[in-house]
KOLKE-290477 format. One record per residue (C-alpha): residue number from 1; residue in one letter; x, y, z. Coordinates in steps of 0.5 Angstrom, whole numbers. Example, Ala and Ser with C-alpha at 12.3 -4.5 7.8 and 13.67 -1.06 7.14 Angstrom:
2
nr:rest:u:v:w
1:a:25:-9:16;
2:s:27:-2:14;
END
This chain:
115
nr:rest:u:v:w
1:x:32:30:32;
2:x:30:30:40;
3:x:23:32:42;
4:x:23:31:50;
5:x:16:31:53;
6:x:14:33:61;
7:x:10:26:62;
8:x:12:19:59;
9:x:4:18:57;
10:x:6:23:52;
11:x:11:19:48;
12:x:6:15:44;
13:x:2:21:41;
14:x:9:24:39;
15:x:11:19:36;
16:x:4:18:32;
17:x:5:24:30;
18:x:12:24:28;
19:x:11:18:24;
20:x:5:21:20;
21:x:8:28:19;
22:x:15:24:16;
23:x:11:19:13;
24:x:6:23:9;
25:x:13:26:6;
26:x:15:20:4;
27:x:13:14:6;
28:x:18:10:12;
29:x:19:2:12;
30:x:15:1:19;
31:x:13:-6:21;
32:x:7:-3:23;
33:x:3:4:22;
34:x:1:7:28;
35:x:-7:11:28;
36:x:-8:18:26;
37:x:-8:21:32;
38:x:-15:25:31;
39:x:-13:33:33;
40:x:-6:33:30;
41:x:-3:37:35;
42:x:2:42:34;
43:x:9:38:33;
44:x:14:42:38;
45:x:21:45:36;
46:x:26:40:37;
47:x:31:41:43;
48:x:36:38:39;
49:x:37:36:31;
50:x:44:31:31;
51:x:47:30:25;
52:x:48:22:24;
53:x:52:22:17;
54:x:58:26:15;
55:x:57:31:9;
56:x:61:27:5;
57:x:57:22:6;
58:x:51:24:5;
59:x:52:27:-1;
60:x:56:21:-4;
61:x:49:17:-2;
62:x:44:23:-5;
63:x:48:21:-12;
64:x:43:19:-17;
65:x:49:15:-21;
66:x:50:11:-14;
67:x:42:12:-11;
68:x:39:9:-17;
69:x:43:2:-15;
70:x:43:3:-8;
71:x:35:2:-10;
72:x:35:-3:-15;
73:x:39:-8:-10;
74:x:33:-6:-4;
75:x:27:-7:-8;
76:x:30:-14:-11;
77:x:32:-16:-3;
78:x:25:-14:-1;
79:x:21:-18:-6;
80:x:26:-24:-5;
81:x:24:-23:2;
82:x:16:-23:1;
83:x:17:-29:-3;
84:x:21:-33:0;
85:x:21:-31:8;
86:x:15:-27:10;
87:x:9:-26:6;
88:x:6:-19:9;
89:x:1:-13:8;
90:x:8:-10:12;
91:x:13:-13:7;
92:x:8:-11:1;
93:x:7:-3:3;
94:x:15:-3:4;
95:x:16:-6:-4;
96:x:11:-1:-6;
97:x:15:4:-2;
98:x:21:2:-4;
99:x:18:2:-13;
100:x:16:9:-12;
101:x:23:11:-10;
102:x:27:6:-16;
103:x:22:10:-21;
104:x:24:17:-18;
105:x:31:15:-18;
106:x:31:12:-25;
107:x:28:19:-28;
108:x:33:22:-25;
109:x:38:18:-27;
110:x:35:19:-35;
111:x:34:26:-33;
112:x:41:27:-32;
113:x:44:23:-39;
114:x:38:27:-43;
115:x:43:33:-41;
END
């Protein structure tokens, strides 16, 4: 999505603004957390929405039978990263974040067998 701003000033609030409405969806993997802006302003329409990945692509990676993997190998990544190279209170929201998402996965893989 592309969201073009009049001044550059008003770059920084956008994107504030932007993460907190996607991270309140679903938690993103950012280093760093911005600040709630105070008056969440309005998002405008976006003046372009590309689309990055195939369809095929896209329906491949949304297969529970390939995502629940998928996830277990990032969690493992991430807890071997904290471990081993880094420990951080960024790396740390990351592997909650990246749990939350092996458990969601895993129902739904279970969901799928109980059929």
């Amino acid at each position: 999505m592309a969201y073009p701003v009049a001044n550059r000033a008003d770059i920084t609030p956008l994107e504030d603004r932007l993460y907190h409405q996607f991270n309140d969806v679903s938690p993103l993997m950012n280093g760093t957390i911005p600040a709630r802006p105070e008056a969440m302003m309005e998002l405008p329409h976006p003046a372009q929405i590309v689309q990055v990945m195939s369809d095929a692509e896209i329906a491949d990676k949304s297969d529970p039978v390939q995502r629940l993997p998928r996830q277990s190998a990032h969690y493992t990544q991430m807890v071997d990263h904290f471990l081993n190279v880094k420990i951080s209170t960024e790396i740390l929201r990351a592997i909650e974040a990246h749990f939350d998402r092996l458990q969601r996965y895993h129902k739904t893989l279970i969901k799928l067998q109980d059929k």
